[in-house]
C-alpha positions as CSV (number, residue, x, y, z in Angstrom):
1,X,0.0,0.0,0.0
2,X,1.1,3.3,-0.8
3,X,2.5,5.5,2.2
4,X,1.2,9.1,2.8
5,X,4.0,11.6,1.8
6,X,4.2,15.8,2.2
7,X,4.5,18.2,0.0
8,X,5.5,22.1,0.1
9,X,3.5,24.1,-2.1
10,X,2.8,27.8,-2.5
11,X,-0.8,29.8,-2.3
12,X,-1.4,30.5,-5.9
13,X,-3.2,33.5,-6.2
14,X,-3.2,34.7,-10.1
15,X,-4.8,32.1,-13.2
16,X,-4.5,32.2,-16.9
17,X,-2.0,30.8,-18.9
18,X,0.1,33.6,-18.5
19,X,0.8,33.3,-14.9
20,X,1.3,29.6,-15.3
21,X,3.5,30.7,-17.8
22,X,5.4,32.5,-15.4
23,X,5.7,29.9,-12.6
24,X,7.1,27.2,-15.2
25,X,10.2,29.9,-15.8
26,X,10.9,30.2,-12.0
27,X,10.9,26.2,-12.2
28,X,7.5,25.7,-10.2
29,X,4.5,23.8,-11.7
30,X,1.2,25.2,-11.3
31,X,-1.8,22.9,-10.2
32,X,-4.8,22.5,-8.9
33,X,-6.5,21.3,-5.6
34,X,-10.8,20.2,-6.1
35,X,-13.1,18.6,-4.7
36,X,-14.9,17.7,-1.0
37,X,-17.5,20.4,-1.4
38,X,-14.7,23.2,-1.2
39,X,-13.7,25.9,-3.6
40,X,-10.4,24.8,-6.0
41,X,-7.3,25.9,-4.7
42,X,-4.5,27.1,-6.9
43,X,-1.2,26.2,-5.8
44,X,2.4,26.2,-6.8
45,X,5.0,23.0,-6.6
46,X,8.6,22.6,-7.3
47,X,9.0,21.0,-10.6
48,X,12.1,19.4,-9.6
49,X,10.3,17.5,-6.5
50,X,7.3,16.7,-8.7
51,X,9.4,15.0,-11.5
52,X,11.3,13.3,-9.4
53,X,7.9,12.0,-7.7
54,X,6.2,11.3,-11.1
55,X,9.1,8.6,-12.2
56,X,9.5,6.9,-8.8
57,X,6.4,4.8,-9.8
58,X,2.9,4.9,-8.1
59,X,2.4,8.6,-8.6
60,X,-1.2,8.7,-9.0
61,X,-2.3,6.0,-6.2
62,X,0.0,7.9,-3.2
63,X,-1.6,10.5,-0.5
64,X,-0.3,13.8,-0.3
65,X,-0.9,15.8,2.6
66,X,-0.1,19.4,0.6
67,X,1.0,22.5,3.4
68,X,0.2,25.8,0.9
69,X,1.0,28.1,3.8
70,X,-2.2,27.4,5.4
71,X,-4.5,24.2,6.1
72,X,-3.2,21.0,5.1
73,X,-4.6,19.5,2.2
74,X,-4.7,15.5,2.0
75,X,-5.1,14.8,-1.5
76,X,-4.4,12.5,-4.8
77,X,-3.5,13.1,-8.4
78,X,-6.2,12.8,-10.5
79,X,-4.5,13.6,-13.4
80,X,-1.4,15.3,-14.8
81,X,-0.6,17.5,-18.3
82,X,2.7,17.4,-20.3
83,X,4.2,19.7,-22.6
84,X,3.2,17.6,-25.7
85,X,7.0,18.7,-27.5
86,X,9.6,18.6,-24.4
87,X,7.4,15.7,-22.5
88,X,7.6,17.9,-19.2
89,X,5.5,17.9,-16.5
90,X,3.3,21.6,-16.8
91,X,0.1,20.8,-14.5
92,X,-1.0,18.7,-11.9
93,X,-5.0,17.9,-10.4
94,X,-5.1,16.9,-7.0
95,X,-8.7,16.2,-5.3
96,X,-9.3,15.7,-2.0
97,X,-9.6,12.8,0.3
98,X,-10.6,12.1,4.0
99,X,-9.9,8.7,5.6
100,X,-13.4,7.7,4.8
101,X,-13.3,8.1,1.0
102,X,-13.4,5.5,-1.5
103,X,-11.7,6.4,-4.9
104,X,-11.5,4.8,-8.2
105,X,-7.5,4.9,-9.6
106,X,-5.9,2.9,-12.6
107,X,-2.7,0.6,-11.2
108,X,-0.5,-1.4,-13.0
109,X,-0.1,-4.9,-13.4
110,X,2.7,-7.3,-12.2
111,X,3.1,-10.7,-13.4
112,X,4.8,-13.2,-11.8
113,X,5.6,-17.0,-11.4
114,X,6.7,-16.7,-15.3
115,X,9.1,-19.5,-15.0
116,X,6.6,-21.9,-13.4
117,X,3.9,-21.3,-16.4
118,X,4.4,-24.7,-18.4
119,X,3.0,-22.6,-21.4
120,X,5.9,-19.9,-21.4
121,X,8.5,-22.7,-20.9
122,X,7.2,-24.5,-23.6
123,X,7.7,-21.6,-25.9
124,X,4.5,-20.0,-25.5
125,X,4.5,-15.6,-25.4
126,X,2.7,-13.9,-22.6
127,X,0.1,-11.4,-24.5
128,X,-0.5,-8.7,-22.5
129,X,-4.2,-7.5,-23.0
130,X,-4.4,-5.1,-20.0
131,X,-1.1,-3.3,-18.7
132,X,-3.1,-1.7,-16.2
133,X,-6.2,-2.1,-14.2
134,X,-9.1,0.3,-12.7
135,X,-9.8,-1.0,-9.1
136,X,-11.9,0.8,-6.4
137,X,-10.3,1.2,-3.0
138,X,-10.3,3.4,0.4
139,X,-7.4,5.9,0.1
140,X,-5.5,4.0,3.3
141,X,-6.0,0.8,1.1
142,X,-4.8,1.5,-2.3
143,X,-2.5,-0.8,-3.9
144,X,0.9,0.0,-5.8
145,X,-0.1,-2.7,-8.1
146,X,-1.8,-5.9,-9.0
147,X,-0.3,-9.0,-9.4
148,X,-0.9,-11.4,-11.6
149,X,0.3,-15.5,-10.8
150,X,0.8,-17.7,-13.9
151,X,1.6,-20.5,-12.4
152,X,0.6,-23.6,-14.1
153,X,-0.9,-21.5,-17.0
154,X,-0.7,-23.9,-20.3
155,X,-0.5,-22.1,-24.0
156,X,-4.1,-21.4,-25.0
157,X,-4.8,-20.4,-21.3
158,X,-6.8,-17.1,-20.5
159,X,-6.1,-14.7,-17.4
160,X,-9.4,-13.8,-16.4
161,X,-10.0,-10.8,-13.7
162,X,-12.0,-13.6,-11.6
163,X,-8.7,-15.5,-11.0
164,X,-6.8,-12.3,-9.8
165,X,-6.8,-11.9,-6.1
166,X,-7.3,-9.0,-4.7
167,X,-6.3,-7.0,-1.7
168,X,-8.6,-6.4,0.9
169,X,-11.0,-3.8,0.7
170,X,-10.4,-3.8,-3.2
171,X,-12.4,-4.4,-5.6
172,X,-12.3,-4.2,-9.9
173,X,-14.5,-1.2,-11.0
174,X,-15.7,-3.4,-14.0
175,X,-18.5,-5.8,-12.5
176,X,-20.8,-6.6,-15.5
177,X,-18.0,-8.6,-17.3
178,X,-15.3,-11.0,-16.5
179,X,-12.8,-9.5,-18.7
180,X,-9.5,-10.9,-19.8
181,X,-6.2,-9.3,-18.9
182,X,-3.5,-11.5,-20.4
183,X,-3.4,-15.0,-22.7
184,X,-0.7,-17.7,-23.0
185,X,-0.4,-17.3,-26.8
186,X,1.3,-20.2,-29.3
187,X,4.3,-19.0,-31.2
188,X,3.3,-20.1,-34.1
189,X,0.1,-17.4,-33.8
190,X,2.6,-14.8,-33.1
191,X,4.6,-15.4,-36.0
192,X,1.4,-15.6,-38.2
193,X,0.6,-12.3,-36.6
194,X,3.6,-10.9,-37.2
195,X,3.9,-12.3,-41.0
196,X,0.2,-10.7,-41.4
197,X,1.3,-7.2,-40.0
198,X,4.6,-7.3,-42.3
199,X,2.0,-8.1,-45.5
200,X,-0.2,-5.2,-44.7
201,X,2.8,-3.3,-43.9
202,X,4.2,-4.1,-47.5
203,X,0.7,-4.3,-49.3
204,X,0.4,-0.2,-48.2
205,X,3.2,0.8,-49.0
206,X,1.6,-0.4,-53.2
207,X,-1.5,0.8,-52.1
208,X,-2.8,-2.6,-51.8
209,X,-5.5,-4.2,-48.9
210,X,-4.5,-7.3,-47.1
211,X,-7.8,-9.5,-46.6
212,X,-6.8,-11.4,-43.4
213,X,-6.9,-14.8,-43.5
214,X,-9.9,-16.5,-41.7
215,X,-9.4,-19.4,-38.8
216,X,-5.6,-18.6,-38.5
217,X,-6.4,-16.8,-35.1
218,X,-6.8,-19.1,-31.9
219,X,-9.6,-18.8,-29.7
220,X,-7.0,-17.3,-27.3
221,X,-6.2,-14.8,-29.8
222,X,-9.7,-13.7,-30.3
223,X,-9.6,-13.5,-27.2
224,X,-7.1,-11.0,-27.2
225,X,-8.6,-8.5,-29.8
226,X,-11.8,-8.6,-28.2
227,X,-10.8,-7.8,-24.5
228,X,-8.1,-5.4,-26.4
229,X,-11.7,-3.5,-27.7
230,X,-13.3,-3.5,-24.5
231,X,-9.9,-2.4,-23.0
232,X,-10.3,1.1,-25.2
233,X,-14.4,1.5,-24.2
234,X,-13.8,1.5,-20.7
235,X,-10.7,3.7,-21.4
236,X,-13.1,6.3,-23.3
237,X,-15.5,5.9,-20.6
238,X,-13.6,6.9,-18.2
239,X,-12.6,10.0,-19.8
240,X,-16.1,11.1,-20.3
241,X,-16.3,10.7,-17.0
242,X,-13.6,12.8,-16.0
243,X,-14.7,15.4,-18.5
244,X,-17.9,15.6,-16.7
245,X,-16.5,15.6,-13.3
246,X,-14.3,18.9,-14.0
């Protein structure tokens, strides 16, 4: 579980993209504190802190208890903005928590045991349908991650979310399906894969379509591009529902 951490921040008292503007050149990044019935709060954080934060891992499932000068804030990211030429961090969301909230964040998933999968011995490739999962959780009980056991998984095999086990007190935020997040795939469906991907590849380059060939996909593989499809819905979903929320 993460551990709470503090951060120094300053009151931010002028908007606009000209002030933010401003704080980037003094090396400060400008964000945002919402949510818990109470007017946002602009504040101001050292970019060097932040970024070091960001890449330590877990960023967006740790509690911050923010001191602006004022009240303490105990907060989490909800989401972050960055500068879509030099990839640096220029704006940060926090919203507030208490020790009674519950709060819906994405977490990434660990697999393990990969050595004791007969499948993956045998030759078999781990196909990776979800790199990360959405899982509801109190804000004292939020995971770093998930983790995934493939022991005794044969080729053809399907992780399913019902065979994950979860921490306590958390639970997957999809309930209406039990969706896949990884498959024990053959090689030889990779290669066919990969051979197709090369064709189309080449075919465009003429100006050509590929017509993919029927049956040469495993049921694992279907699988895949299924669960890959439903992977992008919930993803769109959820940002809808951030877009409504701010």
């Amino acid at each position: 579980m993460s551990a709470t951490k503090a951060l120094k921040a300053e009151a931010r008292e002028k908007a606009g993209k000209g002030a933010a503007r401003a704080l980037r050149r003094e090396g400060k990044i400008p964000a945002v504190i919402y949510g818990g019935k109470k007017p946002p709060v602009g504040i101001a954080l050292d970019r060097r802190e932040l970024s070091l934060l960001l890449h330590a891992g877990g960023f967006k499932t740790t509690v911050f208890e923010i001191d602006a000068g004022g009240a303490v804030e105990r907060v989490i990211p909800r989401d972050y903005q960055r500068d879509p030429v030099k990839d640096t961090l220029i704006h940060i969301d926090f919203f507030r928590v208490t020790a009674k909230s519950v709060v819906d964040v994405e977490v990434p998933v660990h697999f393990v045991n990969e050595e004791k999968a007969p499948g993956l011995v045998r030759g078999g490739v781990l196909n990776v349908v979800r790199h990360t999962v959405e899982v509801s959780a109190g804000v004292d009980n939020m995971p770093d991650s998930i983790e995934v056991d493939l022991t005794g998984l044969q080729i053809g095999d399907i992780v399913h979310a019902s065979a994950v086990k979860l921490p306590k007190g958390v639970e997957f935020t999809i309930e209406d399906r039990d969706f896949t997040i990884a498959t024990i795939a053959a090689p030889t469906v990779v290669a066919e894969e990969q051979a197709e991907e090369q064709a189309g590849a080449e075919a465009e380059n003429r100006g050509e379509t590929v017509e993919p060939d029927e049956g040469a996909e495993s049921e694992a593989a279907e699988a895949d591009a299924s669960d890959e499809a439903d992977a992008k819905q919930d993803e769109d979903k959820k940002s809808e529902s951030r877009k409504s929320q701010d």
